[in-house]
C-alpha positions in Angstrom: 32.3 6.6 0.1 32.7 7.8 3.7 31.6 11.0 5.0 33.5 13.4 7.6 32.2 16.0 10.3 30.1 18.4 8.7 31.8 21.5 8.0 28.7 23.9 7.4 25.2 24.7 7.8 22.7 26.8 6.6 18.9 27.4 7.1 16.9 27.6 4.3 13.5 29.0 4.2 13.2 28.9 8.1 12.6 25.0 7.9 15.2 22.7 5.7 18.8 22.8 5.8 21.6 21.7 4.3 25.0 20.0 5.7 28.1 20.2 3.9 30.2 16.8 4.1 33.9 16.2 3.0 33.8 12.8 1.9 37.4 10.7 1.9 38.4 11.1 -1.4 38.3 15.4 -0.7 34.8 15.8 -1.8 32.7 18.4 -0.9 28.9 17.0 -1.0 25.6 18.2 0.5 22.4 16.4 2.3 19.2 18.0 2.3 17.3 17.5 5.7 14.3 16.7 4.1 16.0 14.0 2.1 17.8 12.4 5.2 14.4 12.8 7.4 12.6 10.7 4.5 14.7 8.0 5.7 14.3 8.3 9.4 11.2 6.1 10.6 9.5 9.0 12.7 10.2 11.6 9.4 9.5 9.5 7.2 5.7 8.3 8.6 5.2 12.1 9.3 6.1 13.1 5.2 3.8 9.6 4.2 0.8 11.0 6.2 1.4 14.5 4.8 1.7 13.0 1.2 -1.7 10.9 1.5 -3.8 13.3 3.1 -2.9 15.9 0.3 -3.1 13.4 -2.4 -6.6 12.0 -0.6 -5.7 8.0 -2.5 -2.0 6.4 -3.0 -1.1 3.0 -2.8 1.4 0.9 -1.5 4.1 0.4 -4.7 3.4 4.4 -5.2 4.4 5.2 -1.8 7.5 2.6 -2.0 8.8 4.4 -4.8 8.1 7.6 -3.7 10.2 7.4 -0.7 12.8 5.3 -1.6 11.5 2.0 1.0 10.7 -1.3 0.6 6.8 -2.6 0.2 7.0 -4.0 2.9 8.3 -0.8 5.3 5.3 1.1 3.9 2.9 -1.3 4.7 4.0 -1.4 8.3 3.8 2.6 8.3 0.4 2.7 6.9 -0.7 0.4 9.2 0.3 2.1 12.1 -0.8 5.1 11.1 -4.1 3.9 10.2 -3.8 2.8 14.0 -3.3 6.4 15.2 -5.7 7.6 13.5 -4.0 9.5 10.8 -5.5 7.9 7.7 -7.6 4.9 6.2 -5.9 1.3 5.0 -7.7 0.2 2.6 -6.7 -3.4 0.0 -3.3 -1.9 -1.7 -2.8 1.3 -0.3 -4.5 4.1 2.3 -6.8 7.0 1.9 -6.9 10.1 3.7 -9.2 10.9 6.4 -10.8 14.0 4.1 -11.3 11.8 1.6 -13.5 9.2 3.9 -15.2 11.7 5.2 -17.0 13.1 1.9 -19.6 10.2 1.4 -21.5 12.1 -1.5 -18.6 11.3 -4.1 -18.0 9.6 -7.3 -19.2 6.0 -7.1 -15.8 4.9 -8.8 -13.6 6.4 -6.1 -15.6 4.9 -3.2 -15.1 1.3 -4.8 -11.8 1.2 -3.7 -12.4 2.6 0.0 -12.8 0.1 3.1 -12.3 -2.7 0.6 -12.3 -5.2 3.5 -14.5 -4.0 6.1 -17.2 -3.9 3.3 -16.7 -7.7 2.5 -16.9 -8.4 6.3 -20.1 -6.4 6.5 -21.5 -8.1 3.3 -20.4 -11.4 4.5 -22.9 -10.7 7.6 -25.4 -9.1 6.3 -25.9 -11.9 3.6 -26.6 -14.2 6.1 -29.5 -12.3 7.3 -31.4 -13.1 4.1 -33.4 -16.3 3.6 -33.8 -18.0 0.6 -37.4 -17.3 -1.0 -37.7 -13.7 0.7 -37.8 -10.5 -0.8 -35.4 -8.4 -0.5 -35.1 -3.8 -0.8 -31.3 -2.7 -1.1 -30.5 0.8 -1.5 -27.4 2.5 -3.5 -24.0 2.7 -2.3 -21.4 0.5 -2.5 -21.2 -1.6 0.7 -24.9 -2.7 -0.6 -22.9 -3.3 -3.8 -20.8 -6.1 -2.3 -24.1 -7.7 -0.2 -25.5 -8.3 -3.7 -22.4 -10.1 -5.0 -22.1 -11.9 -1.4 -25.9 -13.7 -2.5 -24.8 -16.4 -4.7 -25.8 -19.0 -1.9 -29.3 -18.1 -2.1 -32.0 -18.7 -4.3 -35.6 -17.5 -5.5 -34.7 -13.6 -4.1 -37.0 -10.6 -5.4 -34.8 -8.1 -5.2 -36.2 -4.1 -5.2 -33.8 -1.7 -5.4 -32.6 1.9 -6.3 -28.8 0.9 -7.1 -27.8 0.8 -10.4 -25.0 -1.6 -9.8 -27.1 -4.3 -8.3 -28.8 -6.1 -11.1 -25.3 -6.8 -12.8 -23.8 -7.7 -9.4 -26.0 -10.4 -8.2 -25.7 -13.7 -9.1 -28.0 -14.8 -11.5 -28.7 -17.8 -9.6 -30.1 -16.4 -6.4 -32.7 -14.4 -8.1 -35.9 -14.6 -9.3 -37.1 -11.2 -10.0 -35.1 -7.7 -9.9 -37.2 -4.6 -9.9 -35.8 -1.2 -10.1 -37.2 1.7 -8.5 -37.9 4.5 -11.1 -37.0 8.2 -10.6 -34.2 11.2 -11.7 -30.8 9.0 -12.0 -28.0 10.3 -10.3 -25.0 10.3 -11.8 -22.6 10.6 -8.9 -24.1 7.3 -7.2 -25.0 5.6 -9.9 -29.0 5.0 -8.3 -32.2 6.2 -8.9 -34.3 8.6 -6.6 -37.9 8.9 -6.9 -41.2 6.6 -4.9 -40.5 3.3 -3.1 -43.1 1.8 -6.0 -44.7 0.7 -8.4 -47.4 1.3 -10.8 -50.1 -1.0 -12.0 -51.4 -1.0 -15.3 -54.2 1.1 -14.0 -52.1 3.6 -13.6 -52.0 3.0 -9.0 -49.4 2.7 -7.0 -49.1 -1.2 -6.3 -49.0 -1.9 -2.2 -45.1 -3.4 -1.8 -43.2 -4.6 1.0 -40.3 -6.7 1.8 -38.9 -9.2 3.8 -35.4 -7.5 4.8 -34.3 -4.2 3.9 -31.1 -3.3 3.8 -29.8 -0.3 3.9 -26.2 1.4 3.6 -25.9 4.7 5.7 -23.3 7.5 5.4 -23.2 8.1 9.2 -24.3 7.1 11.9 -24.3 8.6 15.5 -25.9 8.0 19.3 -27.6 11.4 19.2 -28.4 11.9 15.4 -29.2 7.9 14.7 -28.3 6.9 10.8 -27.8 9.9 8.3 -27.1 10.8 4.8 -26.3 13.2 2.8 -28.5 13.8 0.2 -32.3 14.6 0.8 -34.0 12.5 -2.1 -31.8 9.5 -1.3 -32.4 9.7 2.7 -36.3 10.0 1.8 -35.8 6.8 -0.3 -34.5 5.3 2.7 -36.8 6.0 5.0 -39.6 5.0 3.1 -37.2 1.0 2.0 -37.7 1.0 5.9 -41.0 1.7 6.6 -41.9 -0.9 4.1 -39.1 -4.3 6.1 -40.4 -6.4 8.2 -37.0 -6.4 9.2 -34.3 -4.1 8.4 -30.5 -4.4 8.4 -28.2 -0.9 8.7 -25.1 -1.6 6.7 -21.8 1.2 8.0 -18.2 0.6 8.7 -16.7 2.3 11.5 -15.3 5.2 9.8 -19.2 6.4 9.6 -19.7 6.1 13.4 -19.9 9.6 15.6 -20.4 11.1 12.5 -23.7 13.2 11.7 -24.5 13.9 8.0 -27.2 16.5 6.4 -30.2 14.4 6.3 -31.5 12.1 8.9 -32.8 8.8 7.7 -34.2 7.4 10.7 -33.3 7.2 14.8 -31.7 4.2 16.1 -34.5 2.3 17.0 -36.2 2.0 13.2 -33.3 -0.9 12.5 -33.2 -4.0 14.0 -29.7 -4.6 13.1 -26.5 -2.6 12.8 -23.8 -4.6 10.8 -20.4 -3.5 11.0 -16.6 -4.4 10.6 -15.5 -3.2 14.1 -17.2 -2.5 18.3 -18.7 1.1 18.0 -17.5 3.9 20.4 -18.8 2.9 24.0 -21.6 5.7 24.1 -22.6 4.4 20.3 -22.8 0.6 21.4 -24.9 1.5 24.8 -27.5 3.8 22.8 -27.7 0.9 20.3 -28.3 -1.2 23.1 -30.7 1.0 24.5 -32.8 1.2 21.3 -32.8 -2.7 21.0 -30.7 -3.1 17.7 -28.4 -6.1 17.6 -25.1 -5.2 16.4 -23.6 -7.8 14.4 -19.6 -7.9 13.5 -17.3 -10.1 12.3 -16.3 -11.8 15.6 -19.8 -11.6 16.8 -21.4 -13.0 13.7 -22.6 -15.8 15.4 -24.9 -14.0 18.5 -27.9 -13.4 15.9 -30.3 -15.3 16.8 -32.0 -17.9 14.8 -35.5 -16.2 15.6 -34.8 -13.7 14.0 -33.1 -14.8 11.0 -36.4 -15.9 9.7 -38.4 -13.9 7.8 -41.4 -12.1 9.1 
């Protein structure tokens, strides 16, 4: 069917209209704007950034369907506009920049968030732990995917206040799990309460570890790392003050960022492992505080020295 010179046009609501065709065979037919915009590159990307940031989570065969293009043509959109800045790729699909931004949500949804950059990050910080040593890891889910990145080692303790852990590690790189007691939260799925344990006495028990590592919600050159919940960034604070070493675990959707509760300034981690450079004035205060950043394509600038354990 072949379409002649528009014949009408009328604005609808201020925003959309409607041109009237006469098509070969004498038809009259309409086409919405918004329905030939869809199909414009530039409209389209505009109405695929609007859709994610008010649904917060789509992926990629939702958004093919949705507007009528191929897998492929949605992938390339996403990934550009995950390049300006307008939303978050993750595996499958994107996430809106709302949604990344509140960190004290439902462990479930933030599974599927930064899919990649949190295997990179686990991937990195695994390599930081040495067979034999003891271990603290805190909740969260990029802590989640260190555990399962373990299965290399062997004879770990493990402390921790995530939930998830115990199931995810593999059962051949530990010897002992111990899980921090406390009120349960149900959002996170990990415990808050003391950074110990009691002896049969009824005494706290003197604990410390080799490595901990910690995931952060935020993490900024003013504020240093920060959460969002009090009980958990006291938890935190007190995983660090008993490391020898400790390991700051954030992608780089948490940097500039500064979240209710501080857990510690820069200078309390000896590492910051990330998927991507920090901003420059992020990266200089780092610097500045002596923490080594470690990312993917940097992995191998930590020195042996310090990979040992204290």
């Amino acid at each position: 069917m072949r379409l002649f010179a528009a014949l009408r046009i009328s604005v609808q609501s201020g925003h959309a209209f409607v041109a009237y065709c006469r098509t070969d065979k004498g038809e009259s037919v309409s086409v919405d704007s918004n329905e030939r915009q869809r199909h414009l590159p530039a409209g389209r990307k505009a109405q695929l950034a609007a859709y994610v940031a008010e649904t917060g989570q789509v992926t990629v065969g939702e958004l093919a369907e949705r507007f009528g293009v191929s897998i492929d043509t949605v992938r390339r959109d996403l990934d550009q506009l995950a390049a300006e800045g307008s939303l978050v790729r993750t595996y499958g699909g994107a996430v809106s920049l709302s949604t990344v931004s509140r960190t004290d949500r439902a462990v479930d949804q933030r599974l599927s968030v930064q899919e990649q950059e949190k295997e990179k990050i686990a991937a990195l910080a695994a390599a930081l732990v040495q067979d034999g040593s003891t271990i603290m890891i805190n909740g969260g889910t990029t802590t989640l995917a260190l555990a399962r990145n373990l299965g290399q080692h062997r004879d770990l303790t493990v402390a921790t206040n995530n939930l998830l852990v115990p199931g995810a590690l593999p059962p051949t790189a530990v010897r002992d799990i111990y899980i921090f007691g406390g009120a349960v939260r149900a959002l996170t799925l990990a415990t808050v309460g003391p950074v110990s344990f009691r002896a049969n006495t009824g005494a706290d028990l003197d604990i410390s570890c080799d490595l901990a590592l910690i995931g952060v919600g935020a993490v900024s050159a003013d504020a240093g790392y920060t959460t969002s919940n009090l009980a958990e960034a006291a938890m935190m604070q007190e995983m660090i003050s008993r490391a020898a070493r400790v390991a700051i675990l954030a992608d780089a959707s948490k940097f500039g960022r500064r979240l209710f509760a501080q857990v510690s300034e820069l200078a309390a981690a000896d590492y910051l492992i990330t998927d991507s450079a920090p901003p420059p004035d992020l990266r200089e205060a780092l610097e500045a505080n002596g923490v080594e950043l470690l990312i993917p394509t940097a992995a191998a600038t930590a020195p042996a020295s310090k990979r040992q354990p204290a």
